[in-house]
N, C-alpha and C positions, 0 to 999 in steps of 0.2 A: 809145448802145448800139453802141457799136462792136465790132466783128469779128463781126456777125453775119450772115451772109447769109441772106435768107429767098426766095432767089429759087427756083424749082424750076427747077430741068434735068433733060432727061430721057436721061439718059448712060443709054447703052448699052455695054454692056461687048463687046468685039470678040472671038470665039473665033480665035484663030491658027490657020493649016490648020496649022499645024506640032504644034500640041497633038491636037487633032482627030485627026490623022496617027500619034501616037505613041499615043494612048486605042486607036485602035482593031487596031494591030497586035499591042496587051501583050492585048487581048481575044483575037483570032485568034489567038494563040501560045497564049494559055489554054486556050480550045476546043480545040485540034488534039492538043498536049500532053494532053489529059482523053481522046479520041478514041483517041490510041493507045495508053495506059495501059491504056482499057477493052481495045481490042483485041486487045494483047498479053494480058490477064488473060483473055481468052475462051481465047486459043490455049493458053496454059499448064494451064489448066481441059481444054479437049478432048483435049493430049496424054495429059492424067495418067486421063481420065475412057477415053480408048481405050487404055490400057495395061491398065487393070484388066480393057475386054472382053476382051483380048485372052488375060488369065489367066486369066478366067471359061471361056473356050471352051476354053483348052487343056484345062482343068479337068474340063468337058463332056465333052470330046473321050475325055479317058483314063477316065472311068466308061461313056461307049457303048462303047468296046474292051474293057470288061470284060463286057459283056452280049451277048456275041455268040453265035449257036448255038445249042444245048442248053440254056445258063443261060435266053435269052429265052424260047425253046420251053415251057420249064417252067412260066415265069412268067404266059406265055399261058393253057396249058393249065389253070393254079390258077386264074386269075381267070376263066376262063370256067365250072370247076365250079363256084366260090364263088357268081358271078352268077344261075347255074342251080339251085344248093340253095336261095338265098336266093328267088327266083321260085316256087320250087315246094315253098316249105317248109310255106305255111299251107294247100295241096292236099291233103298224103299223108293217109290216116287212118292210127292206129296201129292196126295190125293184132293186137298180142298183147293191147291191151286189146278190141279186138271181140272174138275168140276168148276173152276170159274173160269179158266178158256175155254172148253166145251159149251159152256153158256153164253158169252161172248160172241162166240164163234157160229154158232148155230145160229140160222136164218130164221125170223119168224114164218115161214111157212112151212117148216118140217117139227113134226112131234118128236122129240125124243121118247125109245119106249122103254129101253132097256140098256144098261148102262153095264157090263162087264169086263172084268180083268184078272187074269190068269197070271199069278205071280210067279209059279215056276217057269214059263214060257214068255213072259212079259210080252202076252198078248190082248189088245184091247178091243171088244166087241161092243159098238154102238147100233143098235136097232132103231129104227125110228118109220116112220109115219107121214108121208104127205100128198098131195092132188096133181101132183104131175113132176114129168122124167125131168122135167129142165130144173127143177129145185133140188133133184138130186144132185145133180150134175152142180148148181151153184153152190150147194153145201158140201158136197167134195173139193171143190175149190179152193172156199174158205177153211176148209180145214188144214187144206196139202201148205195155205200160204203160213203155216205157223209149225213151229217144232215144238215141240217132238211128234204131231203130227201127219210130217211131210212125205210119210210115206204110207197113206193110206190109201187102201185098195178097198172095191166093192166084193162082197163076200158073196151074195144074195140079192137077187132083185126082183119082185114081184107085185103083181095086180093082186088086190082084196075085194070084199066086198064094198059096194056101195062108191066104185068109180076110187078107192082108194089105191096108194102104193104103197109096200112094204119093204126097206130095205136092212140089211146087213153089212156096214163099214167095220176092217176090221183093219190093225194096223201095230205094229210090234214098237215097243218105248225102250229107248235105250236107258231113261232114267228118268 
């Protein structure tokens, strides 16, 4: 059995600094080249990304010079009515439908005299007029049988002149 060696050696393969030396500079070239690619692509991205602020503002810039003065003032003046209707829109009662149950409601034998409502306290003063206590008493009735109302109380009640009576219903609206 010839040409066979069966001996083991334990060769070690020698790395050249000179190989060593050329791996690691084609790395560092690579890195650095990767490094300013990126960097240059950031600057190129920031230029283009601060040109567009900068037409955004001018942009800005020429609709505030359009709203200057009078036009702003107005705009003000609208949104703070808008603000203010809309705050105080589920507050107001409609008054021409009170006045047509009030009118409904009232017996023909009582005058109405006087007709008041206190909006900070949403209190309602009905004065009225008639020839006797039992028509009070039936127009209290009528009134208590309907809402808003069903919670009136006599304020006032008195004799006048010429056999008449004067009373005072007074009664709090929730709306």
């Amino acid at each position: 059995m010839a040409g066979i060696n069966l001996s083991q050696s334990n060769e070690t393969r020698k790395v050249s600094g000179k190989a060593l030396v050329d791996t690691g500079l084609i790395v560092l070239v690579v890195f650095t080249t990767l490094v300013v690619l990126v960097w240059g692509g950031l600057r190129v991205y920031m230029y283009t990304v601060n040109k567009e602020i900068a037409s955004l503002q001018a942009s800005i810039d020429g609709y505030g010079a359009q709203l200057k003065g009078d036009k702003v003032d107005r705009v003000a003046d609208m949104s703070e009515r808008l603000a203010y209707m809309e705050k105080n829109n589920g507050e107001a009662i409609n008054v021409p439908d009170l006045m047509r149950q009030l009118e409904r409601l009232t017996i023909p034998e009582i005058s109405i005299t006087k007709y008041e409502y206190d909006n900070a306290e949403k209190l309602l003063h009905i004065s009225g007029t008639t020839t006797n206590f039992r028509f009070v008493a039936q127009q209290l009735t009528s009134f208590r049988e309907e809402s808003p109302l069903e919670n009136i109380q006599i304020e006032k009640l008195g004799n006048i002149d010429k056999g008449k009576i004067s009373f005072i219903l007074k009664t709090t609206l929730d709306k």
